[in-house]
N, C-alpha and C positions, 0 to 999 in steps of 0.2 A: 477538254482534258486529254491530254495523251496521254498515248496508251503502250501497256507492260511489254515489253521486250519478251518473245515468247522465250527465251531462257529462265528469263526472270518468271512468266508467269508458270513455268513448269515445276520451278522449284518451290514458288509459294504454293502449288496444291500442292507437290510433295510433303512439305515443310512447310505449313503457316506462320511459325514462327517468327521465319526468315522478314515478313512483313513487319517492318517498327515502327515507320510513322503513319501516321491519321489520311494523307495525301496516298500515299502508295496502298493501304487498304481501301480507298475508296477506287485507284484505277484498279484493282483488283475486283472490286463490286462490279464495277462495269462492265470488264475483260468475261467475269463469268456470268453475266446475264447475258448479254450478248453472243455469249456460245452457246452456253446451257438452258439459258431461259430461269422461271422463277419457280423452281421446282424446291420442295421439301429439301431435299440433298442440297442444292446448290445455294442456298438462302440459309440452311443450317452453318454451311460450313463456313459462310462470310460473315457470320451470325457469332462465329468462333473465332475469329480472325477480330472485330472490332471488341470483343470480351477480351481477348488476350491482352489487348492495346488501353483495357479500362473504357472504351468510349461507350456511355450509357447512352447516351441519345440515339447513337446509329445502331448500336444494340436492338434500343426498342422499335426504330423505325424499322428493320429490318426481321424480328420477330411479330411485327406487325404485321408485315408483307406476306409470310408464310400462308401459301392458300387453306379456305376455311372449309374446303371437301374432307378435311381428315386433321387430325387430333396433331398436335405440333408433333416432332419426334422426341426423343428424349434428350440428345445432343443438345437441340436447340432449348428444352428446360436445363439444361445442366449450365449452359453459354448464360443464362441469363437469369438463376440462381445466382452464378457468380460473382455476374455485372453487380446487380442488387446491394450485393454484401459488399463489396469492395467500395462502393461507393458508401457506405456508411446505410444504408437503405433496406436494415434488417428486417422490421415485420412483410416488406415487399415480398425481401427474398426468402420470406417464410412462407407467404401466401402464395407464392410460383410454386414453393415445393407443395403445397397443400392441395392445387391445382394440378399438379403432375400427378400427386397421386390417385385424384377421384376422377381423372380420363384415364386412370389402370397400368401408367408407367411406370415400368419399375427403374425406379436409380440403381444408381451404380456406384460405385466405391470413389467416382472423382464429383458426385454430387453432396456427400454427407460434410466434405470438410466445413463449405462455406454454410451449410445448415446450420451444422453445430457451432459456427463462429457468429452466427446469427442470435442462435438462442441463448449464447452465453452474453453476449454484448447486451442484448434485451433482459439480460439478469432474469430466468423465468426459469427456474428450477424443474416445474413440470414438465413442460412443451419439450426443456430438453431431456429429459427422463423416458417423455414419450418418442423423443427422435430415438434414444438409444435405443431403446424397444425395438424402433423401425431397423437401423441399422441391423441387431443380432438376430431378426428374423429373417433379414435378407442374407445373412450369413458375409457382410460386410466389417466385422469387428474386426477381424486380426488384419484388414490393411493398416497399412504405416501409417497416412497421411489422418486415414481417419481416427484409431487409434489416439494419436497425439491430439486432434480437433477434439474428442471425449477426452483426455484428462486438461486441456485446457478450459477446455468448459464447467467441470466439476472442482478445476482450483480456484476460478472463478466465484462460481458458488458461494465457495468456502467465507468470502468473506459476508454473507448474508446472514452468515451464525447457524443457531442449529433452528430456529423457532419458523423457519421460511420453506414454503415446498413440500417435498415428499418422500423427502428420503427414505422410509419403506421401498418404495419404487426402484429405486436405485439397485436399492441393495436385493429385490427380489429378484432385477433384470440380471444383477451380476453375479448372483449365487442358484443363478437358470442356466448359464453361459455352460457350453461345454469346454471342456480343455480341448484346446486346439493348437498348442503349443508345437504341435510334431508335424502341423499338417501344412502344406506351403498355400501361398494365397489364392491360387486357380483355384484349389480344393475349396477355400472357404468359400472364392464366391461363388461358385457352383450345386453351395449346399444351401438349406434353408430351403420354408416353404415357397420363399417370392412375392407374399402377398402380407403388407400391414398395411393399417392404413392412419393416415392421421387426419385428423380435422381442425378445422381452421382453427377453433378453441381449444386445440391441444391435448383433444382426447386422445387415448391410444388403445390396441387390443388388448394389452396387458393386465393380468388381474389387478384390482387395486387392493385383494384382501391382503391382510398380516399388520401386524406393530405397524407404528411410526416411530422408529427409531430415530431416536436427535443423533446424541453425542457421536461425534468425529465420523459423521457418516459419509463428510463430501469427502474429508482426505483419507477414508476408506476407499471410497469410490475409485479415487487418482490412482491409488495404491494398485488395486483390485486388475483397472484396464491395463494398468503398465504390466503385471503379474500374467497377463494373459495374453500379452503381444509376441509373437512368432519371433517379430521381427523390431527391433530399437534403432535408433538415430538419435543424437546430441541434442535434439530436441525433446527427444521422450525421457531421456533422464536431467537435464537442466528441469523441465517439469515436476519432476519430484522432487530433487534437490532445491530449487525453488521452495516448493511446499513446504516442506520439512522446517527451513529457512524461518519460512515465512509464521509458522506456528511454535517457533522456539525447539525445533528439536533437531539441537546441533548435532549431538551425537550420529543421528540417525544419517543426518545431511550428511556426514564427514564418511561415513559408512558406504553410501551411495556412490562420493567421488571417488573412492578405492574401487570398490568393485565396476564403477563406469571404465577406471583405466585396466581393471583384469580384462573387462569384455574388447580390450584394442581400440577405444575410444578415445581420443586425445580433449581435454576440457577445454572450452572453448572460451572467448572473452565474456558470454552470459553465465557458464560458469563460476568462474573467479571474482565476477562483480555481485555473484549470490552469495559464495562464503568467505567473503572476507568481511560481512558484518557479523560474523561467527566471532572472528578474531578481535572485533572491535569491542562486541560483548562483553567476551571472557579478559578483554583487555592483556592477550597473549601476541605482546609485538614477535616475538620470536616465531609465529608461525606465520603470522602477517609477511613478516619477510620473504620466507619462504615461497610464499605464495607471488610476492614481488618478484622473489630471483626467476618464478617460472615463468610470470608475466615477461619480462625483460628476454629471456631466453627465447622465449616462440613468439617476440615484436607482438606484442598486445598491449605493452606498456604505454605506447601512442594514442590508445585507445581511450575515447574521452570517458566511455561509463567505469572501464577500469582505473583510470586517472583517476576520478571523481571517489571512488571507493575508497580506495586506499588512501586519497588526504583526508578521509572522513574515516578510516581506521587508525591510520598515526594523529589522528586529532585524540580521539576517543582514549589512546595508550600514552596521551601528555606527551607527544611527540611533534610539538606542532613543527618544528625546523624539517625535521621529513616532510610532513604536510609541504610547508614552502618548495622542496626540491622536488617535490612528484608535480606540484601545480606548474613552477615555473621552466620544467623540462617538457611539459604537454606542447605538442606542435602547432594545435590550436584550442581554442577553451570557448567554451559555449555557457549558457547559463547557469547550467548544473555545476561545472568544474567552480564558475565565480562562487554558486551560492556555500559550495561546500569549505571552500577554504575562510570564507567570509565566519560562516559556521565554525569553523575549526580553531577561530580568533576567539571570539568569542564565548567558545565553551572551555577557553582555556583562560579565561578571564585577561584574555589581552585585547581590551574593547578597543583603544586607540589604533592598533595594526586591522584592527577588524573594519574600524571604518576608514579607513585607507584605502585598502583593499574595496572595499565598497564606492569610491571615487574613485577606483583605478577601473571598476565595472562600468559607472557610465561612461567614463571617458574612452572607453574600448566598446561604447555605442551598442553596451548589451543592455536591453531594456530588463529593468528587476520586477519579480514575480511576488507573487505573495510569498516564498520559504523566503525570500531576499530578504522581505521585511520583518520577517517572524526574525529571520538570526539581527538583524543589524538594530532594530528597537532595543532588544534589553542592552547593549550596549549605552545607548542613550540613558536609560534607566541608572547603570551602574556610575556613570559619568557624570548622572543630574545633569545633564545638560538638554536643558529644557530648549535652547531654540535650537538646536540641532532636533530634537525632537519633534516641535512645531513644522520646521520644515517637512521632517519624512510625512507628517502627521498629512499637509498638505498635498503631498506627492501620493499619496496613499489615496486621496480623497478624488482626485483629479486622474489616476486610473483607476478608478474604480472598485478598490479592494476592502474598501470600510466595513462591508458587510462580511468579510471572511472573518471566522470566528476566528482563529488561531492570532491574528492579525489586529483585532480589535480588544483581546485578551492582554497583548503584548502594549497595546496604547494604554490600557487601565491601571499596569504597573507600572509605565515608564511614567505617568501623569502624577499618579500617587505617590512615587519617589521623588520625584522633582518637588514636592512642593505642594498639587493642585487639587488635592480630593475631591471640589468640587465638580470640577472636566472630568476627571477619572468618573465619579457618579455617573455623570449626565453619559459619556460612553456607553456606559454597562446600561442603565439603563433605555438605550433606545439599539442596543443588537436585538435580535431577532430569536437569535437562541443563544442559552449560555451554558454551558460544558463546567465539568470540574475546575480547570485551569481559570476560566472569568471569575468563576465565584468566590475560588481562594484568593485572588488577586484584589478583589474588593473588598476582602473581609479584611489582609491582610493588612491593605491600603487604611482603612478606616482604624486599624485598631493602633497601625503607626500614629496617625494624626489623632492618637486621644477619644475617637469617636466610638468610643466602646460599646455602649446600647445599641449604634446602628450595626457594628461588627458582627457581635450574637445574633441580632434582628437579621439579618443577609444569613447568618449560617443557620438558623434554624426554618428560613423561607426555602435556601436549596434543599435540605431536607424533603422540607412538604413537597418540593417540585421534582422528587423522585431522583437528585443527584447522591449519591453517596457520596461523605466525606471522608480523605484519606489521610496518608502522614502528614503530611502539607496543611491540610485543611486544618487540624487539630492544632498545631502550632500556634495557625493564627488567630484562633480563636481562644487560646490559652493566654497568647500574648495581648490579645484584648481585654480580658480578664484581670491581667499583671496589670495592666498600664492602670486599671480602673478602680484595682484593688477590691475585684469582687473574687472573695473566698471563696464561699461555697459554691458559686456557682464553676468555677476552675476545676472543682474537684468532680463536682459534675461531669463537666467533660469530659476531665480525666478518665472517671471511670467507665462512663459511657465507650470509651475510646478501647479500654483493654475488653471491659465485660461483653460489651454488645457489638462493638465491629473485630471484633481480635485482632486488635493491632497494638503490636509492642512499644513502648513507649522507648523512644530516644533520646540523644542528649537534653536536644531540643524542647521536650516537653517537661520533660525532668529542672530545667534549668527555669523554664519559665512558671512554674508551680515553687521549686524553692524561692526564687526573686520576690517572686507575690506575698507567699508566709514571714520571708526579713522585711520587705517592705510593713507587712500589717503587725511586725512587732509578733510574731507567733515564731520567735526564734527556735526554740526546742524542737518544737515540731517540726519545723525547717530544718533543723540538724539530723535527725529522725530519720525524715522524708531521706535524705538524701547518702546516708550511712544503709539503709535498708535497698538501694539500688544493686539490681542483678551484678552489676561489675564496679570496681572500680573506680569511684569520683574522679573525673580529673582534676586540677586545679583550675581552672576556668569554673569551675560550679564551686567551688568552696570560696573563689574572692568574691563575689555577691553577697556570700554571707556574712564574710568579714567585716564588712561596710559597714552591712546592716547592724551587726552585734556595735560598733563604733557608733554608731546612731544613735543604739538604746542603751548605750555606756553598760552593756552586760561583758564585763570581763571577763569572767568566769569561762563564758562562751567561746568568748573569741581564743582563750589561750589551746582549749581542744581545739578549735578549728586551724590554727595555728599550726596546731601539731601536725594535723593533715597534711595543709599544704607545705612543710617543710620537716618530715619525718626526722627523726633522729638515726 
């Protein structure tokens, strides 16, 4: 192997950095055993050189090498905490910090990030509760890096709910914290006693007494570390704006990006691909633009997760022609940009562009993922077009996505619309687990094809099996009812629907409960029913009725309904 050019190797111990490839760190290994020998120092620092590079192997060959007269240094647990994590190799790179701490090392403010990006990935609410612990008695909080590593990890959390971990803990570590908002970061790391400790099982020093508070205790948490950092970066407010985002509180979100741009901080492309599902929400294209013209302005518009956003906000605002000119202006388009515009077909009930678009994907050799198939089946569904269906059906099967719920949810309606209730069954029943959306999709399925006993029978099992039923749900179980002409039990429903889940009844339900009373010859009551509705009948709910009174030759009836649908 030849060997570094002594310019060259003076500037890599200056700057290791300067080292990029795998080849030139390893004549660098050589250059300094050969000079220095395999000392602590000299093995740390190439130890730091193959970390920086990601290479885990010579990492550990070389933290191996480290003589075993003396306790590794910390340098060299920090090089290979990091390695650990980077490579996806989190309880590892737990168990090096666990180990650095019981030889009495203390870390340092460039050891906590990949900790914390450890025990957040490892989803372990405690372990990281007790890292935070570690951190604020080392008096490592108010660094940047590590700062933004705790509220990454606590929006993490967030999505575990409230019933998981400790959140007591949390909130005791950060309502202990002193304000330290005035004091620059020498000072913080310089304070603190220096010594916690964590164990392999994630205990920590910290009391465990007080509450266990549930509600909004992680995105307190978030709130709380970003409230106490000295110092911010675009990263530490994308993180709460994020959050915000993420739990419905646009307001708050919207709140954030003003005061990020008071603090001199310009929003970055993970900004604007966070609130612009604000805008898709509220269905407010006119600020969607806005948010476009800035994109366009500061060349972010290139940018494929901001691409992807905004044709999935001009989808959502029935704007799909926009959609088309943000997709077909992208410079290049990856799976996300296809699945969104695909998506944005779709939800605009234009199935035939949608599966266009959907052969313009594989022919542009982008393999489709499960959201591929989730947006392009109900198309199939709307279209009844059963072998276009069969095909995805089989494409599905052959990468291996059969088992995704969302995916096999979407096969039970497209089956049951088509024609096939009996496949749609056999589907549903051989997933593994079935969600709200399967179970409406069967019942709805079965109660289209007349199969009304089994309809009920499927919506009174999700019950037992702990689903709760929603607006959806009631529908089609009402509409099973209708088709079957069972009364009382519709009303049932019915009332089950308002008294015991509190949910308003809609067109939808309204429409399928009068249908059922014309069908069973219970006119009056059907006129009733549908005169005592909180708003306004449309005329769509009175020509049901009119049939029906035409059915049962009641005149009388039909001349007030009459009247309805065509007032004087």
């Amino acid at each position: 192997m030849a060997s570094l050019p002594s310019t060259v190797l003076k500037a890599a111990l200056d700057n290791p950095r300067t080292i990029a490839t795998k080849p030139r760190a390893e004549q660098l290994h050589a250059q300094i055993v050969k000079r220095k020998g395999l000392s602590s120092t000299s093995l740390s620092f190439i130890l730091s050189v193959y970390a920086d590079l990601n290479l885990l192997r010579e990492s550990l060959r070389a933290f191996a090498a480290l003589p075993a007269s003396s306790p590794p240094p910390s340098a060299a647990w920090k090089s290979i905490i990091r390695c650990y994590a980077s490579h996806g190799l989190f309880a590892e790179s737990l168990a090096s910090f666990a180990r650095m701490r019981a030889l009495g090392k203390r870390p340092d403010h460039n050891v906590f990030p990949s900790v914390l990006k450890s025990c957040a990935s490892l989803m372990d609410p405690r372990l990281g509760e007790s890292v935070h612990g570690c951190v604020v008695r080392l008096g490592v909080d108010c660094d940047l890096y590590t700062g933004n590593a705790l509220m990454n990890m606590y929006a993490k959390f967030r999505s575990l709910g409230g019933n998981v971990g400790t959140g007591g803990l949390a909130h005791e570590v950060l309502d202990e914290m002193p304000q330290r908002a005035n004091r620059d970061r020498g000072s913080c790391l310089n304070s603190g006693p220096g010594m916690c400790w964590l164990s392999a099982s994630g205990q920590n020093g910290i009391g465990s007494a007080g509450s266990r508070r549930e509600a909004c205790w992680r995105r307190d948490s978030v709130r709380k570390v970003f409230d106490m950092m000295p110092k911010r970066d675009v990263v530490s407010w994308n993180t709460v704006i994020a959050g915000n985002v993420q739990d419905g509180m646009y307001e708050e979100a919207m709140a954030m990006v003003r005061e990020m741009g008071n603090a001199d901080l310009r929003p970055d492309s993970f900004t604007l691909s966070s609130v612009l599902p604000i805008f898709a929400e509220h269905v407010d294209v006119g600020k969607g633009k806005e948010i476009h013209g800035y994109a366009v302005r500061h060349g972010f518009d290139s940018n494929l997760f901001i691409g992807s956003s905004l044709i999935d906000m001009y989808a959502k605002c029935a704007r799909v022609a926009d959609s088309y000119r943000v997709f077909h202006i992208l410079p290049q388009r990856d799976g996300i940009s296809w699945n969104s515009i695909v998506a944005a077909c779709s939800q605009n009930g234009m199935f035939d562009e949608g599966l266009k678009f959907f052969r313009l994907m594989l022919k542009d050799d982008v393999k489709p993922g499960p959201i591929s198939f989730s947006s392009i089946i109900p198309a199939c569904s709307h279209l009844t077009s059963l072998h276009l269906g069969k095909q995805l059906h089989g494409y599905i099967m052959r990468a291996g996505f059969d088992a995704n719920v969302y995916i096999a949810s979407s096969l039970v309606d497209m089956y049951a619309k088509c024609g096939k209730i009996e496949k749609a069954k056999w589907i549903f029943s051989n997933m593994e687990l079935h969600d709200i959306v399967s179970w409406t999709a069967i019942v709805m399925g079965c109660a289209l094809h007349g199969h009304a006993l089994d309809a009920i029978s499927l919506f009174e099992k999700m019950q037992m099996e702990g689903v709760k039923p929603t607006y959806v749900s009631f529908i089609a179980v009402l509409t099973a009812c209708s088709h079957a002409g069972l009364v009382d039990e519709a009303w049932k429903y019915f009332n089950r629907m308002t008294q015991d889940f509190k949910i308003d009844p809609g067109l939808e339900h309204y429409a399928a409960i009068a249908d059922l009373l014309g069908r069973a010859g219970r006119l009056e009551e059907a006129y009733d029913f549908v005169c005592n509705m909180p708003s306004e009948p449309p005329s769509s709910l009175w020509s049901p009725l009119m049939t029906a009174c035409r059915v049962h030759k009641n005149v009388e009836l039909a001349e007030k309904v009459a009247e309805r649908i065509l007032p004087s």
